[in-house]
Residue, then its C-alpha position, 0 to 999 in steps of 0.5 A: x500500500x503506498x501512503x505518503x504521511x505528513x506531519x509537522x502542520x501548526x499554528x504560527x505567529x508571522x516570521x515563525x518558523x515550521x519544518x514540515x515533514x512526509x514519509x513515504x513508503x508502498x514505492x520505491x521513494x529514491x526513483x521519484x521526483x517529490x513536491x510540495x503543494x498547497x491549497x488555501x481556503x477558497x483557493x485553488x491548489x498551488x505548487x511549491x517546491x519539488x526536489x530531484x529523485x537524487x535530491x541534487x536539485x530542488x526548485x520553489x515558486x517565487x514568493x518562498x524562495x530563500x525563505x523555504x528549503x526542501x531537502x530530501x533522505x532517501x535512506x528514511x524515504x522522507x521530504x522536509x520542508x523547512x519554512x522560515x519568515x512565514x507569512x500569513x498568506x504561507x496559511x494553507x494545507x500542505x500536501x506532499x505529492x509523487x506525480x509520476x503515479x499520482x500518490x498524495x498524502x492527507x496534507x497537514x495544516x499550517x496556519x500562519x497568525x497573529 
């Protein structure tokens, strides 16, 4: 059974910090590309970050660069999402995702709020 599990989801004030985390199991993890995703309230879903099967390279939208960075350990098949000077508008379910085969975990909440 394949299942992608995050955790790490909290409630923050601004400029705080979180460390998001999604284990998988059920496929072989270090052949695929992973990504974040996440979906605010009335918003439709946007991508994040992605990283590399190899975890060489790794890509974000522009509004987190420099301030979230994904990092990857194929020996413990877990992605992390490390966010730093989160926003209120960073506020949504983050959802990790291996596309190739369409496998998504149950996202987990980051609300940012003063």
């Amino acid at each position: 059974e394949v299942q992608l599990v995050e955790s790490g989801g909290d409630m923050v004030q601004p400029g705080g910090s979180l460390n998001l985390s999604c284990a998988a199991s059920g496929f072989r993890f270090s052949n695929h590309d992973i990504f974040w995703v996440r979906q605010a309230p009335g918003k439709e879903p946007e991508w994040v970050s992605g990283i590399y099967n190899g975890g060489s390279s790794t890509y974000y939208r522009d509004s987190v660069k420099g301030r979230f960075t994904m990092f990857r350990d194929n020996a413990k098949n877990t992605v992390y999402l490390q966010m730093n000077r989160l926003k209120p508008e960073d506020t949504a379910v983050y959802y990790c995702t291996q596309l190739s085969q369409n496998y998504w975990g149950q996202g987990t909440q980051v609300t940012v709020s003063s």
